[in-house]
C-alpha positions as CSV (number, residue, x, y, z in Angstrom):
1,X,-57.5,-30.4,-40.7
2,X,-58.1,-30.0,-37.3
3,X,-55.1,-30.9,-36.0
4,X,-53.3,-28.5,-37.8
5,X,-55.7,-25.4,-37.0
6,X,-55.1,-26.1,-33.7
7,X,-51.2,-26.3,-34.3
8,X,-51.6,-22.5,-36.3
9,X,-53.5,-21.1,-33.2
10,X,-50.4,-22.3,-30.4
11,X,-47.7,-20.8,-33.1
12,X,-49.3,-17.3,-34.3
13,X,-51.8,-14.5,-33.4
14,X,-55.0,-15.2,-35.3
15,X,-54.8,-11.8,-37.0
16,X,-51.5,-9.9,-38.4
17,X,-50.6,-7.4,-35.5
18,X,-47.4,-5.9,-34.1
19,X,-46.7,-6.9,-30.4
20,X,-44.0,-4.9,-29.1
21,X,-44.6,-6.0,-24.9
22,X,-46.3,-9.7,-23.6
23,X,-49.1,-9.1,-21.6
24,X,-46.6,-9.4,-18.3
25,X,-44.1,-7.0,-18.9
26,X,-47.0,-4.7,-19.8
27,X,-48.3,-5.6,-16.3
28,X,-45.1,-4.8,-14.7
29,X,-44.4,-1.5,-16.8
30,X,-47.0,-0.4,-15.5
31,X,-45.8,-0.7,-11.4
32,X,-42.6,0.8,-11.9
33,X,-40.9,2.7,-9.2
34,X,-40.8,6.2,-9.7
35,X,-37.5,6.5,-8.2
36,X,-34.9,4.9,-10.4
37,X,-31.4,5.6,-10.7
38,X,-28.1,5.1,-12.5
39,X,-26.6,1.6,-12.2
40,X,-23.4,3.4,-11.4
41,X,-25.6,4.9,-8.5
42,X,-27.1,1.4,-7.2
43,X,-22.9,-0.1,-7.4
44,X,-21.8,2.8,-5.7
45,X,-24.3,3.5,-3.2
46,X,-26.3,0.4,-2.8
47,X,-25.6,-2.6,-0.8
48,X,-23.7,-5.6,-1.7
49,X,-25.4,-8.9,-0.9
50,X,-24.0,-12.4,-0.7
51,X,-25.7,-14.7,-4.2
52,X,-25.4,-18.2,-4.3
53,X,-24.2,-19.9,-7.7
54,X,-26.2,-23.2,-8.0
55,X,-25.8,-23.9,-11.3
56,X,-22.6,-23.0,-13.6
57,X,-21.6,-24.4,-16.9
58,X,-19.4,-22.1,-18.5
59,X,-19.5,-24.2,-21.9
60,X,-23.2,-24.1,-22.7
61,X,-24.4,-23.3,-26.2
62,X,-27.6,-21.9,-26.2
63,X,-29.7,-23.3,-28.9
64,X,-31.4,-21.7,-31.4
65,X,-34.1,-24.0,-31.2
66,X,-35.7,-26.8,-29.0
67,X,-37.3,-30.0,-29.8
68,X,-40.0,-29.4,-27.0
69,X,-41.2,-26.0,-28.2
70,X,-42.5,-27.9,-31.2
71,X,-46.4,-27.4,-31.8
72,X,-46.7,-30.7,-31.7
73,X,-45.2,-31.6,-28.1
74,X,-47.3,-31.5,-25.1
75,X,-50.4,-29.5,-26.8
76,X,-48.0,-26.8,-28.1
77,X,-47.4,-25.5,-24.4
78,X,-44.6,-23.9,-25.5
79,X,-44.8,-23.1,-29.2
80,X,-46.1,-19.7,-30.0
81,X,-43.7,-17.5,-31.6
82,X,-44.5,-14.4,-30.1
83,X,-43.5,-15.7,-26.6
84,X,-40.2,-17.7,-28.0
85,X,-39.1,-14.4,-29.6
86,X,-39.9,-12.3,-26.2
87,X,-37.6,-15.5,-24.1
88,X,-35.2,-15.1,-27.2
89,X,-34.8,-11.2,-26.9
90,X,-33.5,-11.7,-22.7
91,X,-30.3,-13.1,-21.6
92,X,-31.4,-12.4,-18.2
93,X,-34.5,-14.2,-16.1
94,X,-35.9,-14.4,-12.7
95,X,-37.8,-16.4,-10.6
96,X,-39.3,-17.3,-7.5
97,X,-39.4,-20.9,-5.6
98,X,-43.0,-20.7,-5.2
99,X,-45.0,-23.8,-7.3
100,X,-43.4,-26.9,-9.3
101,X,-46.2,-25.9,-12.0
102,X,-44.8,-22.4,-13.0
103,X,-41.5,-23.4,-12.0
104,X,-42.3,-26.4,-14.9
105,X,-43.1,-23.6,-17.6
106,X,-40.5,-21.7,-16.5
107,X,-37.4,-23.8,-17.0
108,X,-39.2,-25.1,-20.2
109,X,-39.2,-21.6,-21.6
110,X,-35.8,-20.6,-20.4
111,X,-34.6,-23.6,-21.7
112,X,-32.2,-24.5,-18.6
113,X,-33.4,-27.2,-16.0
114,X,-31.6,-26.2,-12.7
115,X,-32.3,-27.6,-8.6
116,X,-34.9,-26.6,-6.7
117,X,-34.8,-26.0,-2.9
118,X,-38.1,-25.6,-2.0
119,X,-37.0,-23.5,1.1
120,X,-39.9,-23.2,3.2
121,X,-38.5,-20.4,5.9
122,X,-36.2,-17.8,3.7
123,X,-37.5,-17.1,-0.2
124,X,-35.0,-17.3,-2.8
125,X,-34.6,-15.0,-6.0
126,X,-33.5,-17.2,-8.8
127,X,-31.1,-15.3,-11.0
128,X,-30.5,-16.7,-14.8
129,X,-27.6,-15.1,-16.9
130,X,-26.5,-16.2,-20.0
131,X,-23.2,-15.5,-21.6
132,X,-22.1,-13.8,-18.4
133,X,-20.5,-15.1,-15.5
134,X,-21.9,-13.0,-12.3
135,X,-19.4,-11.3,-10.2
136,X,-21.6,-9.4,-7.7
137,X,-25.0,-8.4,-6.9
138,X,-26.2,-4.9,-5.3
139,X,-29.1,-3.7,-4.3
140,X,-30.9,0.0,-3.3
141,X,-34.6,0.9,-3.0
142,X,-36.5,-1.2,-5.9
143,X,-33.6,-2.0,-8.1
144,X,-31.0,-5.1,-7.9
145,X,-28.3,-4.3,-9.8
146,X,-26.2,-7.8,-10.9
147,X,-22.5,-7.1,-12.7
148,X,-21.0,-9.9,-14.5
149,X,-18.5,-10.5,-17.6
150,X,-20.0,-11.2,-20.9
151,X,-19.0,-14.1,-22.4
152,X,-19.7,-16.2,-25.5
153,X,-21.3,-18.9,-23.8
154,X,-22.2,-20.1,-21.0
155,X,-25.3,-20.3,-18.2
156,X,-25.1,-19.7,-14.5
157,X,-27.9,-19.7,-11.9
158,X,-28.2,-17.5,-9.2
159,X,-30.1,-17.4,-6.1
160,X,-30.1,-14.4,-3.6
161,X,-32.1,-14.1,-0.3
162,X,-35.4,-12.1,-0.6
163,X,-34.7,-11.0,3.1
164,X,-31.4,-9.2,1.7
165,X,-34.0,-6.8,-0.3
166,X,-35.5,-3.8,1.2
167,X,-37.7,-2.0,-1.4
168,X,-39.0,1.5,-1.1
169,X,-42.5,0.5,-2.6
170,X,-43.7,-2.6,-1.8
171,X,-46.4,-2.1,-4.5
172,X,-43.9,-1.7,-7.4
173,X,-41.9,-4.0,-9.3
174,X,-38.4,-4.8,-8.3
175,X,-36.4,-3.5,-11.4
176,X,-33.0,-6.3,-12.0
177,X,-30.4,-5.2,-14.2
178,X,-27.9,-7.4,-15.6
179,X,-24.7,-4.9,-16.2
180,X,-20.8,-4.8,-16.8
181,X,-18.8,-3.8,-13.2
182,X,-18.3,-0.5,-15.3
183,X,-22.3,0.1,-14.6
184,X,-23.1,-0.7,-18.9
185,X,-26.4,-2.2,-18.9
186,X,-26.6,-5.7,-20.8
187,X,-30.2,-6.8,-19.8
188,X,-33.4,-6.2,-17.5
189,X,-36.1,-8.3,-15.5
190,X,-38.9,-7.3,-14.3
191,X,-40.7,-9.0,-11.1
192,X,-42.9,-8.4,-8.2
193,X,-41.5,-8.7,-4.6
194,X,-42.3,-11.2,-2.5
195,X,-41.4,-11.6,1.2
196,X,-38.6,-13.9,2.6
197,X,-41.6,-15.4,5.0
198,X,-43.7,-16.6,2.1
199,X,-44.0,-20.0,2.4
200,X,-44.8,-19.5,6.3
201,X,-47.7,-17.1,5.0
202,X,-49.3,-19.5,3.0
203,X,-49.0,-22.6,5.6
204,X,-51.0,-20.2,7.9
205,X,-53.6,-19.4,5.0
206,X,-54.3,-22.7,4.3
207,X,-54.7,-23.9,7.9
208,X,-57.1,-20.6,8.4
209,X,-58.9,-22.0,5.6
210,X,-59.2,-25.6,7.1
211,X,-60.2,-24.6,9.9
């Protein structure tokens, strides 16, 4: 009896309520930059930056439904429903290299296991589109703008240089919008900015805090 209240609380809220954001994109709603514009706008006026495909299989099928997102497997890490509807709602992710523990929850979520460099002088922006294969990526103020064709199937993974960036608010959100080369919006990511020096930063914190 246990066992199985324990499974009910990693699959569903404990009390019948509509959830229309996760507790992150409510985060990062809330640091938008005030000065948005058009996608068209970004393509047109923005700067086009090299991306680096590091994954690409054109064939893949994503499935409706994972073995490890079971409530049974691995404490029901990845089992509650309200989280596998919010991955299930995106065909567009990002990420940052920055710890093999969220990186681990992460790829379990997105469902896709792809290589990480661990690049310890120049971040990388990880870029995950599904059903689209990525034909360029611009970029102006907070907004990174990435065009691709839709497809039926198919995963690729993208990495871009964080030193290629240059927000206007370093407070807000960096707004990533997954779009036709016509400027039609197909998806959206939401994620803080994090400097291209990073890892550099934090080797110097933690020998600060040695010594």
């Amino acid at each position: 009896m246990e066992q199985l209240k324990f499974r009910l609380k990693e699959l569903e809220p404990p009390e019948p309520v509509t959830i229309m954001n996760s507790p992150e994109e409510a985060e990062a709603a809330a640091h938008l930059p005030a000065d948005t514009i058009s996608i068209s706008r970004v393509i047109q006026e923005g700067t086009r930056i090299p991306f680096f495909i590091i994954k690409n299989d054109p064939l893949y099928q994503r499935p409706m439904y994972e073995q490890h997102w079971h409530s049974t497997y691995s404490g029901g890490r990845w089992s509650y429903m309200p989280m596998r509807i919010q991955y299930a709602l995106h065909r567009l992710f990002t990420t940052y290299d920055i710890g093999l523990s969220s990186q681990y929850d992460f790829q379990q979520n997105v469902g896709v296991q792809f290589p990480l460099f661990q690049n310890k002088t120049d971040l990388d922006l990880y870029i995950i589109a599904f059903q689209t294969e990525i034909t360029a990526v611009y970029t102006k103020g907070n907004q990174v703008v990435v065009t691709g064709t839709p497809k039926h199937a198919g995963v690729q993974v993208a990495t871009i240089k964080t030193g290629n960036l240059h927000p206007s608010d370093l407070k807000k959100v960096l707004l990533i919008q997954l779009a036709t080369p016509q400027g039609d919006e197909l998806d959206y990511s939401y994620i803080g900015y994090a400097q291209p020096d990073f890892w550099s930063q934090q080797i110097r914190k933690r020998k600060e805090r040695e010594e």
